[in-house]
C-alpha positions in Angstrom: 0.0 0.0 0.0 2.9 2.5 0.7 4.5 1.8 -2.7 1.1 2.4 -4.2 1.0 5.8 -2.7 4.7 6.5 -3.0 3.8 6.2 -6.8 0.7 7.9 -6.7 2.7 11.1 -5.1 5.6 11.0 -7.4 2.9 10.8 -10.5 1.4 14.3 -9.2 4.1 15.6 -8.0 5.5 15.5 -11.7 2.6 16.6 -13.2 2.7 19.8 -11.0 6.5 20.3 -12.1 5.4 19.9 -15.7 2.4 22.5 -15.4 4.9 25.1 -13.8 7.8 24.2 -16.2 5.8 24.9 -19.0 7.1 27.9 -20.9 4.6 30.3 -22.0 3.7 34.1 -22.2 2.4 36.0 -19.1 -0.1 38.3 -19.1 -0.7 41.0 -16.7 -3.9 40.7 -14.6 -6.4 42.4 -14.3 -7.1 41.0 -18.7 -9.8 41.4 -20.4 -10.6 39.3 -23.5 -7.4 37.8 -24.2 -7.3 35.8 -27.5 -5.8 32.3 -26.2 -4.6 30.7 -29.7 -2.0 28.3 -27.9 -2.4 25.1 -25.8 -1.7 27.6 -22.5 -1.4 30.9 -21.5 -0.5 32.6 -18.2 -1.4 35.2 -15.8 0.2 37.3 -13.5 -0.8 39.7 -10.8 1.3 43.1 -10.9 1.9 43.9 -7.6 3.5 47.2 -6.8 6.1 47.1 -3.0 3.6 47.2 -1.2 0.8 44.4 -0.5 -3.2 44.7 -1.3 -5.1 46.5 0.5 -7.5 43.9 1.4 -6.7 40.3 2.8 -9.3 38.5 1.1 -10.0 38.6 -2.5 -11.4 36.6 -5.3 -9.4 35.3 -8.4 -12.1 35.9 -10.9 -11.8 33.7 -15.1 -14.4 33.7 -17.6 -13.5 32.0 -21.0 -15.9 33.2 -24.2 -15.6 32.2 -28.1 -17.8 33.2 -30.9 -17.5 29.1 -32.0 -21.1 27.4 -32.6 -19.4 24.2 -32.4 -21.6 21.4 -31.1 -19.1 19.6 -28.6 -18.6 21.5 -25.3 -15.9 24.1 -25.1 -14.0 24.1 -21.8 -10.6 25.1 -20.1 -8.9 23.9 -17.3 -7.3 26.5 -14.7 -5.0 26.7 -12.0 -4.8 29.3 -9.6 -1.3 29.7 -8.5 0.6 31.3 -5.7 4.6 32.9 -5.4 5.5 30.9 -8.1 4.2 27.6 -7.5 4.2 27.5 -3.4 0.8 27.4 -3.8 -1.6 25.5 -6.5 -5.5 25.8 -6.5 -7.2 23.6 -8.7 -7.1 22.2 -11.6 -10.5 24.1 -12.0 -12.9 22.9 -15.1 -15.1 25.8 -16.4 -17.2 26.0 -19.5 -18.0 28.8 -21.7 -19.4 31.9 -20.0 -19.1 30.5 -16.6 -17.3 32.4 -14.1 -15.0 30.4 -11.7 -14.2 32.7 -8.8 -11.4 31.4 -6.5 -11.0 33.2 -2.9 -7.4 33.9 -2.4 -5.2 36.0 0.1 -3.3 39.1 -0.2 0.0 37.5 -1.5 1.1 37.6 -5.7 -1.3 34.9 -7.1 -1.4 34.1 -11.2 -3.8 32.1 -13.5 -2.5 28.8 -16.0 -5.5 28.3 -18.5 -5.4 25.4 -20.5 -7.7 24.6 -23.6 -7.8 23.0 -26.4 -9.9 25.7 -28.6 -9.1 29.4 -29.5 -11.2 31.0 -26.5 -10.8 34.4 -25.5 -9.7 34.7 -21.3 -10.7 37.2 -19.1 -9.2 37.5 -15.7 -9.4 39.6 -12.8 -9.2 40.3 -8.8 -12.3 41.1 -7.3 
């Protein structure tokens, strides 16, 4: 049973290093609308010195497309913290659905992941 979850943890532990390893182009949040025409994207919050003002906040992503495709268009997001200290998710949301994600007052960024051309919109509420 140990090996079983030795191997289990070593399988998600490498599939976290692959998300984060992933090299892509970072985008500032708050975006609005962003044209996601590659397999990922990223977001970053642009924190001046000083922390937010307020401790609790929401990590707000909508995903739109003009497609009238019949299967179900969907992404998957993380919400991530410092760099990877911290990983929410993997979140599954579908068009014009908003996932909001409570988070604290530290630098937190969005990974969207999707296999269409969707346009992204994230932003702290």
């Amino acid at each position: 049973m140990k090996k079983i979850i030795l191997i289990v943890a070593l399988f998600l532990f490498t599939g976290m290093s692959g998300l984060l390893a992933q090299h892509f182009q970072i985008n500032p949040i708050p975006s609005y609308n962003y044209q996601l025409t590659a397999l990922s994207t990223g977001f970053q919050e642009l924190l001046s010195h000083s922390t937010p003002a307020r401790e609790k906040r929401d990590m707000d992503v909508v995903i739109s497309s003009s497609s009238t495709s019949p299967i179900p268009i969907f992404a998957t997001v993380w919400v991530v913290k410092e760099n990877g200290v911290i990983i929410l998710g993997p979140y599954t949301i579908f068009l014009d659905e908003l996932l909001s994600v409570p988070i604290d007052n530290g630098q937190w960024g969005v990974v969207v992941r999707c296999d269409w051309d969707v346009n992204v919109s994230v932003w702290i509420d």
